[in-house]
C-alpha positions as CSV (number, residue, x, y, z in Angstrom):
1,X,131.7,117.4,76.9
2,X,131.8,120.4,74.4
3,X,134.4,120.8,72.2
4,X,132.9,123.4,69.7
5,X,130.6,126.1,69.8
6,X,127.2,125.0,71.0
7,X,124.2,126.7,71.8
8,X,121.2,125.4,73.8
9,X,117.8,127.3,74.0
10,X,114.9,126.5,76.2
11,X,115.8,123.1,77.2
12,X,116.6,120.6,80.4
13,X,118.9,119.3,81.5
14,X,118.6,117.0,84.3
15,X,119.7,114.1,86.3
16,X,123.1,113.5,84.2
17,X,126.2,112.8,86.1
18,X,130.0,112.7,85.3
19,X,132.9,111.1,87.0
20,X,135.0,114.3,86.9
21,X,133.4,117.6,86.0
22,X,130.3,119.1,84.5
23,X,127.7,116.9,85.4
24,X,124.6,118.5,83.1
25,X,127.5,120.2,81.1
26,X,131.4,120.6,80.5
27,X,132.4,123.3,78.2
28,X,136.5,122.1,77.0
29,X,139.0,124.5,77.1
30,X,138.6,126.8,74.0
31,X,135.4,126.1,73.3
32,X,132.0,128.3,73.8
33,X,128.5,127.2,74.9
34,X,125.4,129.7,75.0
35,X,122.7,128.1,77.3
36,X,119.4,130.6,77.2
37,X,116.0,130.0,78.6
38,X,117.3,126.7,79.5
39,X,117.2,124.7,83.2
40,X,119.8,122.4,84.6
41,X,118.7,120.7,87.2
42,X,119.6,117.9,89.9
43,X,122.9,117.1,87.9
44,X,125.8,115.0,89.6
45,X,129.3,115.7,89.3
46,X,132.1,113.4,91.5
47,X,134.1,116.2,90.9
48,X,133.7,120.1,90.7
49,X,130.8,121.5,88.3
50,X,127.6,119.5,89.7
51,X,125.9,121.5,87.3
52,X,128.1,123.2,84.7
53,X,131.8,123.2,84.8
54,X,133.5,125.3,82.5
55,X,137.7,125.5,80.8
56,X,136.1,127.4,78.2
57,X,133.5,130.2,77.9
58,X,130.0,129.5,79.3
59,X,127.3,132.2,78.6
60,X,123.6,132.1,80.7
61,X,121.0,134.2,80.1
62,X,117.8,133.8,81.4
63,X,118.4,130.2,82.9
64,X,117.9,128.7,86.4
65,X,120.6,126.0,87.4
66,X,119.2,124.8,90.6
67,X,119.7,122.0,92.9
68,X,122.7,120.2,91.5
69,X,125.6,118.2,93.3
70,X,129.5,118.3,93.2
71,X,130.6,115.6,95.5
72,X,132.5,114.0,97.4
73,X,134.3,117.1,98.5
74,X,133.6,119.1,95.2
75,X,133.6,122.6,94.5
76,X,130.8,124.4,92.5
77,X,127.5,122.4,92.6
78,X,125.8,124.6,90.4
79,X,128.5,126.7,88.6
80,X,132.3,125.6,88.6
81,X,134.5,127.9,86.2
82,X,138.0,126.4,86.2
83,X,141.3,129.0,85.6
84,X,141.4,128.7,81.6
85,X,137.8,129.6,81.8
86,X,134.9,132.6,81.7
87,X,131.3,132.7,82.2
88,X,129.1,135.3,81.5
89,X,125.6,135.6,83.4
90,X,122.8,137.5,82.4
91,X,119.4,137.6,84.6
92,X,119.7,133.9,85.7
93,X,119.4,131.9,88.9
94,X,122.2,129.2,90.3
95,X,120.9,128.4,93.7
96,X,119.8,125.9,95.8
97,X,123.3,123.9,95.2
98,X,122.8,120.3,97.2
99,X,126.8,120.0,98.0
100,X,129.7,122.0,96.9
101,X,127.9,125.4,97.0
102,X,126.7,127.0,94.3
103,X,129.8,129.1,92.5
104,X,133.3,127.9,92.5
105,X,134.8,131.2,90.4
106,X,138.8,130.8,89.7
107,X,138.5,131.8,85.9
108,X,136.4,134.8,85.7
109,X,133.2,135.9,85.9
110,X,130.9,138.4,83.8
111,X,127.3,139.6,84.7
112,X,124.5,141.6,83.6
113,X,121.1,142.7,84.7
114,X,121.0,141.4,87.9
115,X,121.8,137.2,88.8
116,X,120.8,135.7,91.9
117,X,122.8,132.6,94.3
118,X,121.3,131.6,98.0
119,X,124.6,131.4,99.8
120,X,126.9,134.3,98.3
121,X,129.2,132.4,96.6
122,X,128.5,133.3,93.2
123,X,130.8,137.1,93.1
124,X,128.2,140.3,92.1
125,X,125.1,137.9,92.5
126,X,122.4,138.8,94.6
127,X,121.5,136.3,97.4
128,X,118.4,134.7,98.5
129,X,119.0,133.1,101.9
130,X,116.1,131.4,101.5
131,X,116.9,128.4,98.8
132,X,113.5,126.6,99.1
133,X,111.8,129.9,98.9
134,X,113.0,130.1,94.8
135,X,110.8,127.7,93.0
136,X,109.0,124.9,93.2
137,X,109.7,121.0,92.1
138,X,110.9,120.3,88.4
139,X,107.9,119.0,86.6
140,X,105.7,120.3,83.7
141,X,104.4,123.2,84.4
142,X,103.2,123.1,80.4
143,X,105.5,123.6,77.6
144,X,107.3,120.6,76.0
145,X,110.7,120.6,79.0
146,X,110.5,120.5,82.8
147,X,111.3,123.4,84.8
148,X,110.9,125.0,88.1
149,X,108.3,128.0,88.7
150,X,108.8,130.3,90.9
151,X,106.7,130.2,94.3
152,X,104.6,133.0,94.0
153,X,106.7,135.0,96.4
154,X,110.1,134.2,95.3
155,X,112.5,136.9,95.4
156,X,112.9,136.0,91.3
157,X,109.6,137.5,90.8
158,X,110.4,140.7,88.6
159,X,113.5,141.2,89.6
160,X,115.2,141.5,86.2
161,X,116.8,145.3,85.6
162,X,116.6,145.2,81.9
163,X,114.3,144.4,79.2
164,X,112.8,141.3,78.4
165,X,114.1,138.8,75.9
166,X,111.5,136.9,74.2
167,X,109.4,134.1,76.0
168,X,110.3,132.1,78.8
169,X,111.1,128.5,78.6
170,X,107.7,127.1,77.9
171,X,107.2,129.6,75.2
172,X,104.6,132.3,77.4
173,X,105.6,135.8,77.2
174,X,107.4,137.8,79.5
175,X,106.6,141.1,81.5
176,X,103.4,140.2,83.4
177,X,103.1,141.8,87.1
178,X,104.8,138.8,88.8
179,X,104.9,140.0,91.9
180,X,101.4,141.6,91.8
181,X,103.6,145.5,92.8
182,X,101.4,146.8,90.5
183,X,104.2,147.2,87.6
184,X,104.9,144.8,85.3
185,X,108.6,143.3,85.4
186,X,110.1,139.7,83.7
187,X,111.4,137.2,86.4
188,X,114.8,135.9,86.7
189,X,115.5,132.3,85.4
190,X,114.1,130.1,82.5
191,X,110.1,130.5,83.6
192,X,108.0,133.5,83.6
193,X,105.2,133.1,87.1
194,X,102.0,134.2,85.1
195,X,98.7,135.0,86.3
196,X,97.4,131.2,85.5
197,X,100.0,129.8,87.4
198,X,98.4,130.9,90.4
199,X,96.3,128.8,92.5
């Protein structure tokens, strides 16, 4: 639980759990957290907030929070924002939510550049309907964290409207021709699909 301001850049945070709310992270009423270039990841919550659950203000930029839980019966398994609470989103991915969907919104809700969900319940996302289409596994894909590249057609693939901001999660620069359009573009999330990452 955060109780001050906190700010976490290009980092993991997986497999965690919490009785109540905000199993990879719970931001406390009147408190900020910054997460950039970061991944949360197959995080448990018994409660609401499987991945982040927020009383406070939550900022993302450039993070994927995918595949995380809220159960039995919880709301938000990837993004839970309680009525005291805000979030802002900026060019990030929460998808792929195991239980308890992948937005719970009753605070609100801030975005920029574009974000994407994969079942529409994350409001002025874009969604892929396709969650197993977005990345692959979490493992090391090199860097010093775990994350989750993108599939080499994954609708993340320089889909970002604005400019890039500095390296992806595993330290590689941004702005390579993801999607092989012929125009360079960054990806949405923490990881950056470069040309080496291809089979």
């Amino acid at each position: 639980m955060l109780g001050g301001p906190f700010a976490g850049t290009r980092s993991t945070w997986h497999e965690n759990e919490a009785r109540i709310a905000g199993g990879g992270l719970y931001v406390a009423e009147n408190a900020i957290a910054h997460i950039a270039t970061s991944t949360i990841s197959d995080n448990t919550s018994f409660g609401e907030g499987g991945g982040i659950a927020s009383d406070g203000e939550v900022g993302l930029a450039g993070s994927t929070v995918f595949e995380n839980w809220a159960r039995p019966g919880g709301d938000g398994g990837g993004l839970s924002i309680g009525e005291t609470g805000a979030a802002f989103s900026r060019a990030s991915v929460v998808a792929g939510s195991r239980s308890g969907g992948d937005c719970s919104i009753r605070g609100e809700l801030r975005t920029s550049d574009r974000n994407l969900d994969s079942d529409g319940s994350c409001p002025q996302f874009v969604t892929a309907r396709d969650p197993l289409g977005l990345f692959h596994d979490l493992k090391n894909y090199g860097g010093d964290t775990p994350t989750h590249l993108p599939w080499e057609d994954s609708p993340v693939l320089d889909a970002r409207i604005g400019a890039c901001d500095g390296p992806d999660q595993r330290g590689l620069a941004r702005g390579e021709d993801s999607d092989r359009d012929g125009a360079p573009g960054c990806d949405l999330g923490a990881v950056e699909l470069r040309r080496a990452d291809r089979p």
